[in-house]
C-alpha positions in Angstrom: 18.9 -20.3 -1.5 17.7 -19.8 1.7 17.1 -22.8 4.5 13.6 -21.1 5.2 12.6 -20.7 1.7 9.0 -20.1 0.7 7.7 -21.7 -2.8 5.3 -18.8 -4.2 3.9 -20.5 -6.6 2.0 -23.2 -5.2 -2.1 -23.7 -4.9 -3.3 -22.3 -1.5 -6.3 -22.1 0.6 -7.4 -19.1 2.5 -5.5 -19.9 5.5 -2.7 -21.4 4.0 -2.2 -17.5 2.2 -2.4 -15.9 5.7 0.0 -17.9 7.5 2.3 -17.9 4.2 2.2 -13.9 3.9 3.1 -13.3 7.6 5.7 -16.1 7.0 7.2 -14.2 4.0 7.5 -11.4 5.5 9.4 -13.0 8.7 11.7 -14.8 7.0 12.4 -12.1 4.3 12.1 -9.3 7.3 15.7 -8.1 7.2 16.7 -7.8 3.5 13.0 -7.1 2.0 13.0 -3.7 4.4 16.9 -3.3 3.5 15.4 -3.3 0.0 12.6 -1.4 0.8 14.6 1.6 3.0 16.7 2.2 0.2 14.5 2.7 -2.8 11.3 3.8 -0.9 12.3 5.3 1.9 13.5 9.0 0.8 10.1 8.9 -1.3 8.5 8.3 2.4 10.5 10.9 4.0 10.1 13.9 1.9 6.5 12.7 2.3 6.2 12.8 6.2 8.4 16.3 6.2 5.4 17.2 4.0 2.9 16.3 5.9 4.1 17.5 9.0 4.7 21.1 7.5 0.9 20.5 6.1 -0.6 20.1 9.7 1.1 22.8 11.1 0.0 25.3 8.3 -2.8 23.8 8.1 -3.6 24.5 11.7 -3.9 29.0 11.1 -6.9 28.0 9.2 -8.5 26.4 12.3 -7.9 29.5 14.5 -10.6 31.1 15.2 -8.6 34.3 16.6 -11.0 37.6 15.2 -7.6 39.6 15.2 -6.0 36.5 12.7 -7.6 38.6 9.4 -5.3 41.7 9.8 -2.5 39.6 10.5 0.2 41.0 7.9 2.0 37.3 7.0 -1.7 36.0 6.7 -1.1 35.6 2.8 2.4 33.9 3.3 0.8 31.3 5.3 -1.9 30.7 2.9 1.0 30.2 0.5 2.4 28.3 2.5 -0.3 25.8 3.3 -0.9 25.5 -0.8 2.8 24.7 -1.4 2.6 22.0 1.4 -0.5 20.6 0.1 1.0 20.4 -3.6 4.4 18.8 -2.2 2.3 16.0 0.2 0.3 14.9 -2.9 3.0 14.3 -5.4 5.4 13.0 -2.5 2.3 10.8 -1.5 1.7 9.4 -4.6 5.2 8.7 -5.6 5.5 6.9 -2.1 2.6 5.1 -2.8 3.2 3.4 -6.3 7.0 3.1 -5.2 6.3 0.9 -2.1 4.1 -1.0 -4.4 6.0 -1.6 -6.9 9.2 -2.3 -4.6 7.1 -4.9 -2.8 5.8 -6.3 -6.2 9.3 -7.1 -7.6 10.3 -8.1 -4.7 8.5 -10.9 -4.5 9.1 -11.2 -8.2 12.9 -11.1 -7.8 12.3 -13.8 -4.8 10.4 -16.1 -6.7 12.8 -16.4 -9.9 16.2 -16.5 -8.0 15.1 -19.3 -5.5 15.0 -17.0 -2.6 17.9 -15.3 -3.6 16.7 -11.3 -4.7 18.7 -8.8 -6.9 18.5 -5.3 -5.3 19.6 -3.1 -9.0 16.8 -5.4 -10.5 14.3 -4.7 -7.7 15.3 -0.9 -8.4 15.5 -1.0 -11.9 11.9 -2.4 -12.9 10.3 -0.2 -10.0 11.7 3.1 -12.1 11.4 1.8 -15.1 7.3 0.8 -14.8 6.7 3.8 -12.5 4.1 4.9 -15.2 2.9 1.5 -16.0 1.5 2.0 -12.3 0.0 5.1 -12.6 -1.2 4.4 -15.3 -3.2 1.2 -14.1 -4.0 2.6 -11.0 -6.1 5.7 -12.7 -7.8 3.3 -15.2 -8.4 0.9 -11.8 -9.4 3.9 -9.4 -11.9 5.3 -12.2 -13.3 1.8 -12.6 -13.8 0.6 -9.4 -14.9 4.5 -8.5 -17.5 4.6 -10.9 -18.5 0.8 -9.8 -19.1 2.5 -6.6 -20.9 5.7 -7.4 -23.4 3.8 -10.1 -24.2 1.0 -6.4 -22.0 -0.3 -4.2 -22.7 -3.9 -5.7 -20.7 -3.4 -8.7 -17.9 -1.5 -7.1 -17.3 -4.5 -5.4 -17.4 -7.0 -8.3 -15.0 -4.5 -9.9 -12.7 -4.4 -7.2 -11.6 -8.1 -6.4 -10.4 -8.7 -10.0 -8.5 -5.3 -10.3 -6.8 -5.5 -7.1 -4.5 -8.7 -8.7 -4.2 -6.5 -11.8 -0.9 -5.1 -10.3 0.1 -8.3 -9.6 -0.7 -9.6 -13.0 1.3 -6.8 -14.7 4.2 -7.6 -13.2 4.4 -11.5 -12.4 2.8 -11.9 -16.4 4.8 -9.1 -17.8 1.8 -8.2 -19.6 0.9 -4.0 -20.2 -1.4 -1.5 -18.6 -4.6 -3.0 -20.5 -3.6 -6.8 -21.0 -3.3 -6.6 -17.3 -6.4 -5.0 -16.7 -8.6 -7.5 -19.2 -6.9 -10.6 -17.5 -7.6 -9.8 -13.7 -11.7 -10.8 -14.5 -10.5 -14.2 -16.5 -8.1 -15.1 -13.6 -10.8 -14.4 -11.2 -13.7 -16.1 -13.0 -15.4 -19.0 -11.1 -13.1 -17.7 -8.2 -14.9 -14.5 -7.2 -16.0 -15.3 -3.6 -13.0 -17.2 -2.0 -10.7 -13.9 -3.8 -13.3 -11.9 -2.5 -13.0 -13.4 1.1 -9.5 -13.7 0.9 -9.1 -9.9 0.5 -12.0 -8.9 3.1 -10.2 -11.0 5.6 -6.7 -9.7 5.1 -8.3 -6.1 4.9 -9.6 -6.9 8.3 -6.2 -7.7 9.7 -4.7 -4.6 8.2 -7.9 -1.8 8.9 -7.3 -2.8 13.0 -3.9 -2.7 12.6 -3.8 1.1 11.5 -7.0 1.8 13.7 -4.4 0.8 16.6 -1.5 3.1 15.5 -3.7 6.1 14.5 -5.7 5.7 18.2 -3.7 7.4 19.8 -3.1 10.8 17.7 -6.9 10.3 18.2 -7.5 10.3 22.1 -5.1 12.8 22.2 -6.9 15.2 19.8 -10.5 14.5 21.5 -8.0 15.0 25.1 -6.9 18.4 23.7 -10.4 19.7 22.7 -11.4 18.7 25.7 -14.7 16.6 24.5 -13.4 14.2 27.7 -13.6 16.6 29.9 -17.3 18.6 28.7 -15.3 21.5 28.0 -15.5 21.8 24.6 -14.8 25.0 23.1 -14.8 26.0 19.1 -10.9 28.4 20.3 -9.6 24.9 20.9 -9.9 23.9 18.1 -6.9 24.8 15.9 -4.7 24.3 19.4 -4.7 20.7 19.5 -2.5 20.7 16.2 0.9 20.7 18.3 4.3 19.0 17.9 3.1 16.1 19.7 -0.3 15.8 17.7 1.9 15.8 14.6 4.4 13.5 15.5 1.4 11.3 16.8 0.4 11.5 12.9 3.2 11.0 11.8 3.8 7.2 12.9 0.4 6.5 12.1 1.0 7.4 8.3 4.0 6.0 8.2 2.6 2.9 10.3 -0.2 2.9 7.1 2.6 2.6 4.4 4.2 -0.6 6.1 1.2 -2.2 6.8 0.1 -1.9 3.4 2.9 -4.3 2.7 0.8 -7.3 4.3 -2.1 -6.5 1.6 0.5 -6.4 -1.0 2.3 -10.1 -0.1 -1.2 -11.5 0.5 -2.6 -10.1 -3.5 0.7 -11.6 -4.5 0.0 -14.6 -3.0 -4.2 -14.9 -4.0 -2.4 -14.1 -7.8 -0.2 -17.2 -7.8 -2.8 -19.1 -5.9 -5.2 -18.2 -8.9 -2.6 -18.8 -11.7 -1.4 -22.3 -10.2 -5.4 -23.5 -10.7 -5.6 -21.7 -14.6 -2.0 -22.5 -16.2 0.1 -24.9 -13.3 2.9 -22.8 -14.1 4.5 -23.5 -10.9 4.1 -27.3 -11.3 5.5 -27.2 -14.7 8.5 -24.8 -13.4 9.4 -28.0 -10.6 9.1 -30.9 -13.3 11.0 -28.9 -16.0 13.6 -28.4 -13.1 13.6 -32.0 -11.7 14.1 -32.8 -15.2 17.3 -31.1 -15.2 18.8 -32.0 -12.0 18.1 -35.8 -13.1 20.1 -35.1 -16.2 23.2 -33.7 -14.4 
């Protein structure tokens, strides 16, 4: 076990899961990104070659050249742009619920062993339950989506329970809808400090990404020239270049690993939230003091 361990499962207050998830993921920097490179990472790849290949097809549609319609590979690059568009969602996706799950059982793995995490395990429950997260996330998407269509108000409501739900399925080992039922019983009488907990690290995170994606953002207003006054409508589908894509790029990429911070700090609000219903963590340390006494 590790001289800087961090005991998860504990009661916390707002700040105390802040300071704890920036914590975890200094101490556990070097082997949870090991982790984390391995499994995620060609998932993140094929997604950024993707994307790139998106933005520079994607850029003949925003040429305004008269002469582009009797261009003979016109119908290529409209092939092209649906292929890359078809590859960046799937690739997306799969990057998506990987890095979650990855980060998930992570912390799972980390919690059980004392600090001490078991990279085919890690790897093994991410595969194995990649459904189980697609699966919660379209039942949670089409909740909290409808929530949000029907008033903003209950969209809301919706969300701070369903956001643990990913926890809950795999910290409870419970299925697609026992995980869904339980987020609003863990949550009850605990809506607002969940709910500022989560507004607050979404905060953190939001300027985070505002910062990387600014500049791919300056540099496209710099290129249309809306600095300048020059603005012109043939600019427009010149300011996707190399650099503008590259600028993207980090920013998505940036996006994926600061959505790790959001993922420790659920993680955290879930074992917060479970230590006030059940103590499980308190009756993990006496059961365990127990032991060590009888030795």
């Amino acid at each position: 076990m590790s001289n800087q361990y961090i005991e998860l499962k504990k009661k916390r207050e707002l700040g105390d899961i802040l300071s704890d998830t920036f914590a975890f993921l200094r101490v556990e920097f070097k082997p949870f990104f090991n982790t984390f490179l391995k499994i995620v990472g060609p998932y993140i790849l094929v997604f950024l070659i993707s994307y790139g290949f998106y933005f520079s097809s994607f850029s003949q549609f925003l040429n305004f050249d008269v002469n582009s319609a009797s261009n003979p590979f016109e119908a290529f690059s409209s092939l092209y742009f649906i292929l890359a568009l078809i590859v960046l969602i799937f690739s997306g996706l799969a990057s998506y619920v990987m890095s979650q799950a990855v980060t998930l059982y992570y912390i799972k793995s980390y919690s059980e062993n004392n600090g001490v995490i078991n990279f085919e395990e890690i790897r093994s429950n991410a595969y194995k339950n990649f459904w189980n997260f697609i699966g919660l996330g379209i039942i949670v998407g089409l909740s909290v989506g409808i929530g949000f269509i029907m008033c903003c108000i209950p969209g809301i409501f919706l969300y701070v329970p369903l956001s643990l739900s990913f926890a809950i399925m795999v910290f409870s080992k419970r299925n697609v809808t026992d995980a869904f039922g339980y987020s609003f019983d863990l949550v009850k009488d605990h809506w607002w400090i969940t709910f500022a907990t989560i507004f607050v690290v979404g905060i953190i995170v939001t300027i985070a990404t505002y910062a990387f994606g600014l500049p791919a953002i300056i540099y496209q207003y710099a290129k249309m020239g809306i600095f300048s006054g020059a603005m012109d409508a043939e600019n427009f589908g010149n300011f996707v270049d190399p650099v503008y894509i590259i600028l993207n790029l980090i920013s998505t990429l940036a996006q994926f690993i600061l959505n790790i911070i959001s993922l420790v700090a659920i993680a955290l609000i879930y074992f917060n939230l479970n230590e006030i219903k059940n103590n499980e963590g308190t009756f993990e340390r006496i059961k365990k003091l127990g032991r060590d006494l009888d030795n």
